[in-house]
C-alpha positions as CSV (number, residue, x, y, z in Angstrom):
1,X,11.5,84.6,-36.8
2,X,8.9,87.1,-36.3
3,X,5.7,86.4,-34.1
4,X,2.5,85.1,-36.2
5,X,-0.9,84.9,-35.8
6,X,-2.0,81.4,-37.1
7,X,-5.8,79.4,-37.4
8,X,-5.5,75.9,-37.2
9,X,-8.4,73.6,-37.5
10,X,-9.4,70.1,-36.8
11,X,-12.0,67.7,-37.1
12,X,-10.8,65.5,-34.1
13,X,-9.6,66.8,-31.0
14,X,-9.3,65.8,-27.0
15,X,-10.9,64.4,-25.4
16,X,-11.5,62.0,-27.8
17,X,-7.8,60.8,-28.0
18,X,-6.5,60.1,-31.4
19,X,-3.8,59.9,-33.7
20,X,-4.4,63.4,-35.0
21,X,-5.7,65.0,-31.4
22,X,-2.4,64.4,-30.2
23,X,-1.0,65.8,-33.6
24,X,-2.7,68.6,-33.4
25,X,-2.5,69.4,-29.9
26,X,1.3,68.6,-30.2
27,X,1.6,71.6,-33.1
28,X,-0.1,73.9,-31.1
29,X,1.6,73.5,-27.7
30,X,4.9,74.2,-29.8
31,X,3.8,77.3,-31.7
32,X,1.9,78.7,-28.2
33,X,5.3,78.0,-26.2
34,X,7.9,80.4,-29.1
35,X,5.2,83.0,-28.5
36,X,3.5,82.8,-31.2
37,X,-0.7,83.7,-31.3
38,X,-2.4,80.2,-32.6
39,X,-6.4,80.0,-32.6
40,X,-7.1,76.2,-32.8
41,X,-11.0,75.6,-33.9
42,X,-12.7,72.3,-33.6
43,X,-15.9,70.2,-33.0
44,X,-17.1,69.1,-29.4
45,X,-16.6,65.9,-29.2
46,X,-19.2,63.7,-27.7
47,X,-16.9,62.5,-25.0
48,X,-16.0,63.5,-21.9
49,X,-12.4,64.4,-20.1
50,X,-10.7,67.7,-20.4
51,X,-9.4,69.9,-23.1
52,X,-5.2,71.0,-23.2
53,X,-4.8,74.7,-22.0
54,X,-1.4,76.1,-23.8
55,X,-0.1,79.7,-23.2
56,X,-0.9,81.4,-26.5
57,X,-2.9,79.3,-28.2
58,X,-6.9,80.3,-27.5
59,X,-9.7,77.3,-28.3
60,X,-12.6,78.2,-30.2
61,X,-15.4,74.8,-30.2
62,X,-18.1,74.5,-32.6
63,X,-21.0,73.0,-32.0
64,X,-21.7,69.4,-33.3
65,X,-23.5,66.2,-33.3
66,X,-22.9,62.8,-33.4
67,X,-22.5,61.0,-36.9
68,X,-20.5,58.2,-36.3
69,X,-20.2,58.0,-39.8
70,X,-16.3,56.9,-38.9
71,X,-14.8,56.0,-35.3
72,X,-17.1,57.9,-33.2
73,X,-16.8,60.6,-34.9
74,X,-18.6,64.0,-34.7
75,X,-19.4,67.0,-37.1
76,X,-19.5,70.7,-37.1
77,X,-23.3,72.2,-37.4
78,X,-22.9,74.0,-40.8
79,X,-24.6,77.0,-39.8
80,X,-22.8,77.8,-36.7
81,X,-19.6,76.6,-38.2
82,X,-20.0,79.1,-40.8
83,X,-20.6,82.1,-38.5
84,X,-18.0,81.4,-36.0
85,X,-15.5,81.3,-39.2
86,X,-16.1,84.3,-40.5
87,X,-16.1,85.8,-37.5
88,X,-12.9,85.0,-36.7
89,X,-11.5,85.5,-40.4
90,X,-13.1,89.0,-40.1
91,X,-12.4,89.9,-36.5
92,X,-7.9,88.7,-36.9
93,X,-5.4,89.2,-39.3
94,X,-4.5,86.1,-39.7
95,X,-0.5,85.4,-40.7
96,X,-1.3,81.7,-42.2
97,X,-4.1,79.0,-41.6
98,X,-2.8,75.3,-41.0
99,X,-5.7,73.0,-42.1
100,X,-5.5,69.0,-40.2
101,X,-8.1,67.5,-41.7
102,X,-10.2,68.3,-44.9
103,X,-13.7,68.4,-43.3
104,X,-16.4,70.6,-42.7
105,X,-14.4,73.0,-40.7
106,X,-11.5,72.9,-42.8
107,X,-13.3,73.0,-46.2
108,X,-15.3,76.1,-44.7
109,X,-11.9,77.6,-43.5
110,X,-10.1,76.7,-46.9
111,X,-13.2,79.3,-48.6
112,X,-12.6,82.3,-46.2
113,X,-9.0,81.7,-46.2
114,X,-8.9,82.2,-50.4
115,X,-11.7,85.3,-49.7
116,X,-9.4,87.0,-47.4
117,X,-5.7,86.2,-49.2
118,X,-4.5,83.8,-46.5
119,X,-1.9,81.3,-47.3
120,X,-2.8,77.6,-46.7
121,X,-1.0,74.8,-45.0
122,X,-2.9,71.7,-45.5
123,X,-2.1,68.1,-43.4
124,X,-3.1,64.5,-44.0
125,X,-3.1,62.3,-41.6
126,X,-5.3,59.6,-43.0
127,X,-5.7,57.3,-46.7
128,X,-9.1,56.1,-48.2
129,X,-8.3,52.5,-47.4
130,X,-8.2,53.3,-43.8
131,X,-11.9,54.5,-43.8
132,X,-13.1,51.5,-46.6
133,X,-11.9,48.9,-44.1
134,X,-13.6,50.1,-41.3
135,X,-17.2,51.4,-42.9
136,X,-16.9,47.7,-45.5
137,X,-14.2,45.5,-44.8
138,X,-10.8,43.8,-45.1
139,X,-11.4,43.6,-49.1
140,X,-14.3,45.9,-50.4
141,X,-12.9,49.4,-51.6
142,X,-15.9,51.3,-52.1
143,X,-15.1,54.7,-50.9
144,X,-11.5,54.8,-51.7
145,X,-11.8,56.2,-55.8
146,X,-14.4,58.9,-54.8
147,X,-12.0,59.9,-51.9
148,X,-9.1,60.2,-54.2
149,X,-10.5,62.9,-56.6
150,X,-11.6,64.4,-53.1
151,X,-8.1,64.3,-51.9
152,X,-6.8,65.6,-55.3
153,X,-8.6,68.5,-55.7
154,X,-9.0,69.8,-52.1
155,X,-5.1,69.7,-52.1
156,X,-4.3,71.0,-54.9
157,X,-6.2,74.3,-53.6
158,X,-3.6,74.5,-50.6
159,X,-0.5,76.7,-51.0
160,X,1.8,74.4,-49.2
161,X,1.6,70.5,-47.7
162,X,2.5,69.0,-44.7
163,X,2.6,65.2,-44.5
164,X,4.1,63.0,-41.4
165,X,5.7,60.4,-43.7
166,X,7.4,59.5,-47.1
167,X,4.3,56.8,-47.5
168,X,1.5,59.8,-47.3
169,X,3.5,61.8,-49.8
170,X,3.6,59.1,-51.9
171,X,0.7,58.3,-51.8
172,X,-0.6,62.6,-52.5
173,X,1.8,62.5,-55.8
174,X,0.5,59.3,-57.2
175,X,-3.3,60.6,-57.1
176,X,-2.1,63.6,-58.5
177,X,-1.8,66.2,-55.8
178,X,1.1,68.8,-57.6
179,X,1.1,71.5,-54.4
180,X,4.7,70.9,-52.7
181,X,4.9,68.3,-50.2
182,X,6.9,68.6,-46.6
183,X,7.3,65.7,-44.8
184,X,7.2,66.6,-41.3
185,X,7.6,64.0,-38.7
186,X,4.6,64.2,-35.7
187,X,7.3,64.1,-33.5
188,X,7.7,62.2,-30.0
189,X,9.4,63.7,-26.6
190,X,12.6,62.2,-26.6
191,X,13.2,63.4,-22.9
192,X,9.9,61.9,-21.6
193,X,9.7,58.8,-23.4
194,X,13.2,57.0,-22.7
195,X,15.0,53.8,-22.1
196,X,14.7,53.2,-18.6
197,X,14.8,49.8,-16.1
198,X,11.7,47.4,-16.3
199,X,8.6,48.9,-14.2
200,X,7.9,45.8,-11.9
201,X,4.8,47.9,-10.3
202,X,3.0,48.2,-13.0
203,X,3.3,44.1,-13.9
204,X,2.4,43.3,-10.1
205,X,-0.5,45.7,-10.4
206,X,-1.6,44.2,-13.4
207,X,-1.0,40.3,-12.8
208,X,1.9,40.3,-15.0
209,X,4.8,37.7,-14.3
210,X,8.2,38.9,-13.7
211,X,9.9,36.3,-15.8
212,X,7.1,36.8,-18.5
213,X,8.4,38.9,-22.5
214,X,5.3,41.2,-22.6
215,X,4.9,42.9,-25.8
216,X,2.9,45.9,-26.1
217,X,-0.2,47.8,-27.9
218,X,-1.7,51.0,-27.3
219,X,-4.7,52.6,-29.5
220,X,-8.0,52.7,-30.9
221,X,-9.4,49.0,-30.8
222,X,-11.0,49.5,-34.2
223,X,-10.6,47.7,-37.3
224,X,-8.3,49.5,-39.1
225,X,-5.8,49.4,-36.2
226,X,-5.7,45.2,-36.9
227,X,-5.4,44.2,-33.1
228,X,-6.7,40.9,-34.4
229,X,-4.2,39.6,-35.7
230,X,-2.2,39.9,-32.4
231,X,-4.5,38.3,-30.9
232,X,-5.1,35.9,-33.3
233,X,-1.1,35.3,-33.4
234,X,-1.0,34.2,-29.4
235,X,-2.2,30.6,-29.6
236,X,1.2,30.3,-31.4
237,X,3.9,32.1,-28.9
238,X,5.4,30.2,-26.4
239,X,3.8,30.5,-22.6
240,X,5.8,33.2,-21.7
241,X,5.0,35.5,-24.2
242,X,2.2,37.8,-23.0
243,X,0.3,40.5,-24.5
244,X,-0.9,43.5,-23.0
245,X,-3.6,46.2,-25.1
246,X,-4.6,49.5,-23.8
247,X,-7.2,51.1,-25.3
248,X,-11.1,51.1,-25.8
249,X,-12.9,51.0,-29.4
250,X,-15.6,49.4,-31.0
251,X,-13.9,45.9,-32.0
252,X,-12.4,45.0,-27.8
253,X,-15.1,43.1,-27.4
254,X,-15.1,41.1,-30.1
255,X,-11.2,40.8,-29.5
256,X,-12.1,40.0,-26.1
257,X,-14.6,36.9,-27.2
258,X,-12.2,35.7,-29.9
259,X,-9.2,35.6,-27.3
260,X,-11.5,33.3,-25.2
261,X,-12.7,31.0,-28.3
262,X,-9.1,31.0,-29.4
263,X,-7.9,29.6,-25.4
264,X,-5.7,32.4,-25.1
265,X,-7.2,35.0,-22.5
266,X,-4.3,34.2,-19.4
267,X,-1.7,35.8,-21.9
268,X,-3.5,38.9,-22.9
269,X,-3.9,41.7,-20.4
270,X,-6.2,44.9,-21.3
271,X,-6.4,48.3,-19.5
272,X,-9.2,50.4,-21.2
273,X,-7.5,53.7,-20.4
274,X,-4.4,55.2,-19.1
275,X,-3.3,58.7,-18.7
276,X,-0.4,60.8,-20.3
277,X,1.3,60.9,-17.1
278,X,1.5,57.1,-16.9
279,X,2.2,56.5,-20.2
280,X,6.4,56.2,-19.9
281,X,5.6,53.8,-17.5
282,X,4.0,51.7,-19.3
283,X,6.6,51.4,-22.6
284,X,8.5,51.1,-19.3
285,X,6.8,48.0,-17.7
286,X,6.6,45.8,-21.1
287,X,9.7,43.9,-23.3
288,X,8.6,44.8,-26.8
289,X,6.0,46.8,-28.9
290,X,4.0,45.3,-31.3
291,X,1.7,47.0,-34.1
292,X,-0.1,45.3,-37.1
293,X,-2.1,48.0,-38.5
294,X,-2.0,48.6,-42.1
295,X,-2.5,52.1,-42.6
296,X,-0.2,54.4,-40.3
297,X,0.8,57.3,-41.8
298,X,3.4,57.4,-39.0
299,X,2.3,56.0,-35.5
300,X,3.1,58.1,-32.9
301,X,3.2,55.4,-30.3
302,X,5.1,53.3,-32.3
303,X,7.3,56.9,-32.0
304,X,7.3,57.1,-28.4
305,X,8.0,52.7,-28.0
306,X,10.9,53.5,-30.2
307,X,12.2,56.7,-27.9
308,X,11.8,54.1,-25.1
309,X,14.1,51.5,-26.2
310,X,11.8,48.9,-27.2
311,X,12.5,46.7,-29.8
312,X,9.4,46.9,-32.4
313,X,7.3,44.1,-34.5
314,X,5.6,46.1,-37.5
315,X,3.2,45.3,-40.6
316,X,5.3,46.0,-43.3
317,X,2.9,47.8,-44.4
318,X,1.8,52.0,-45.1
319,X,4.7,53.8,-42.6
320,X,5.7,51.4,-40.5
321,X,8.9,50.5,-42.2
322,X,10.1,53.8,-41.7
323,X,10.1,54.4,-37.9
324,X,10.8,49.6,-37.8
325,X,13.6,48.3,-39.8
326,X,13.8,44.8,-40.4
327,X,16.6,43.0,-38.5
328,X,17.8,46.4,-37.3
329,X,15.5,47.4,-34.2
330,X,12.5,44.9,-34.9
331,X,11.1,42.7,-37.2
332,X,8.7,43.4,-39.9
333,X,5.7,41.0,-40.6
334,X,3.0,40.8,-43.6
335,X,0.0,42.5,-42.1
336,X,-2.2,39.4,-41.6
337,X,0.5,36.4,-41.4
338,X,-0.2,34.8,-37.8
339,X,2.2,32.6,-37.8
340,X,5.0,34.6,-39.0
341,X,4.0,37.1,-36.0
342,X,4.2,34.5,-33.8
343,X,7.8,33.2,-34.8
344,X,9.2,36.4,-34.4
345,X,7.8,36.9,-31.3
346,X,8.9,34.1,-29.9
347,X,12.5,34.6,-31.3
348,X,12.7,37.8,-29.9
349,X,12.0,36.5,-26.4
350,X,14.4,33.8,-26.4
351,X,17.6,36.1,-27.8
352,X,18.5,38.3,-25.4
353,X,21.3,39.7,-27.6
354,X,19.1,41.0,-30.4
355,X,16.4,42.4,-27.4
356,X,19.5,44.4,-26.6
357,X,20.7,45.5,-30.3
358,X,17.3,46.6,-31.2
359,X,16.9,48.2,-28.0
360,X,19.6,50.2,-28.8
361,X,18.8,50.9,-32.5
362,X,15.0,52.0,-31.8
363,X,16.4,54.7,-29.2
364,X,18.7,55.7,-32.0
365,X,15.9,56.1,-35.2
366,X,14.1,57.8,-32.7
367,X,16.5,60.9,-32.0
368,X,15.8,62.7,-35.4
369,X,12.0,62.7,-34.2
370,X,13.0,64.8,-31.1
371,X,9.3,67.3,-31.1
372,X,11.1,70.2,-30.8
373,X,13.5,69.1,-33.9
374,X,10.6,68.2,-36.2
375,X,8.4,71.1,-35.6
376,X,10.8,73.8,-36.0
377,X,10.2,72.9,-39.7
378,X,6.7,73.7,-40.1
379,X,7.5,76.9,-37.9
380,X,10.0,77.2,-41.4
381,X,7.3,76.7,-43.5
382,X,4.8,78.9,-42.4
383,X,7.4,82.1,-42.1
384,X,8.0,80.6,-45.8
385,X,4.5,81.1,-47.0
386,X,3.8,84.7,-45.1
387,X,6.6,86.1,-47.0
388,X,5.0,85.1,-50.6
């Protein structure tokens, strides 16, 4: 395949960890490393931490304020968005432009691309619902109709469509989105993340009993990622199931004050942050992964628990039934039934022979979403679209 030169935007990037940071920083660590040129363009976050460095892949940050209009998140200044676009668009030939999210900076990218002939690869990595439920609600949809005639016409512009899930292209076809549709998994290092013996350290370190059947969250603690309901699912388990959250957002400390009122805050642990080095260790230090959040469009750490052999309780809910299979290598739940949660939770810690079954089966879905594997395809798809 010959050597491109591609411009790939986001709206989110590090340090602000997310879903689509990692995504994004995933796709262009791949292209960077078979040599090809990638200029990835983004907002400054309002955190702090360090950016990725990648051979071949050059950063360009815009400028931006704060506007927490969802998650903490920031936006491009126009003005300076616009000039640092064009400058690049005028300044490379670029082979293809790979568009994340359809913000400011993509939206502004999507124009110049059209001005200067470029084919476009546009993502999604999100669904209205996700953004009514944490602006309005569990039940309010206020946003969700205007977003869909968003979505459908923004997408129909793009020449081609990446998606990381068969729920996400579902969901493109039935507003009406006719450009084709690739699903592409995120991917997960397979080599990294991998079944290993229990990491006693990291219990000892943390208080956690030896003996105890620890299951596992990691991720935003916001209200579209539904923590509550494993917390609210504890009171239920039996004493040796334990819980154990990493991860810092705007609803920990509410979970925080209901695990107290609810009598249950000796079986919950909670680490704000770990790093990416440390992360195997922790899939390695726990029994189980748990994640009740109703809108994945994939769930890359529900990816990585899987690489690591852990057996998996899912919502059965957006695309968590593709990556959990019921009775296969975990359970799946209805997203906000407690005491269904709680059942299988505690059945899974009792039967050591279906810990070990879906040990084996979650290592096994996982193979097919070997990183390399999975993003040789969009390589495919871009050398598709430069040839038309």
């Amino acid at each position: 395949m010959k050597i491109m030169d591609i411009l790939l935007t986001t709206e989110t990037y590090f340090p602000w960890i997310t879903g689509v940071s990692v995504s994004t920083d995933n796709i262009a660590n791949y292209l960077g490393s078979k040599g090809h040129h990638v200029t990835l363009i983004y907002p400054k976050q309002q955190v702090k931490g360090d950016v990725p460095q990648h051979k071949n892949v050059t950063l360009v940050e815009v400028p931006s304020f704060y506007s927490n209009f969802y998650n903490n998140s920031v936006s491009a200044k126009i003005p300076t968005a616009i000039h640092i676009i064009k400058r690049l668009m005028n300044e490379n030939k670029f082979d293809v432009v790979h568009i994340q999210e359809p913000g400011l900076i993509g939206i502004l990218t999507l124009m110049e691309a059209r001005r200067h002939k470029i084919p476009v690869l546009g993502a999604l990595h999100f669904i209205p619902e996700q953004i009514d439920r944490v602006l309005w609600g569990s039940f309010e949809r206020i946003l969700t109709p205007i977003i869909n005639v968003y979505i459908r016409f923004i997408y129909n512009k793009y020449d081609a469509i990446m998606t990381p899930s068969h729920f996400f292209a579902g969901y493109l076809k039935g507003v009406g989105v006719k450009t084709p549709i690739d699903v592409i998994s995120n991917g997960t290092d397979v080599k990294k993340y991998h079944p290993a013996p229990r990491d006693y350290a990291i219990r000892k370190k943390l208080g956690i009993r030896e003996n105890d059947f620890v299951f596992f969250f990691i991720g935003r603690l916001d209200r579209d990622k539904n923590v509550e309901t494993l917390v609210r699912a504890m009171p239920y388990t039996d004493p040796e199931v334990k819980l154990l959250i990493v991860g810092k957002g705007t609803e920990k400390n509410f979970l925080k004050n209901l695990a107290k009122l609810l009598g249950v805050s000796e079986k919950i642990f909670w680490v704000d942050y770990i790093t990416d080095t440390e992360m195997p260790n922790y899939y390695q230090a726990v029994n189980a992964f748990s994640i009740m959040s109703p809108y994945e469009g994939q769930s890359i750490v529900t990816l990585q628990a899987a690489a690591s052999g852990l057996p998996i309780i899912a919502a059965k809910a957006g695309a968590l039934p593709e990556l959990c299979f019921n009775e296969e290598n975990g359970f799946l739940v209805d997203t906000y039934n407690i005491r269904t949660l709680a059942e299988k939770m505690n059945e899974l810690a009792h039967h050591e022979e279906l810990q070990k079954k879906f040990a084996t089966e979650s290592r096994r879905i996982s193979l097919p979403h070997d990183r390399p594997r999975a993003l040789h395809k969009l390589e495919l798809i871009y050398g598709k679209l430069t040839k038309k």
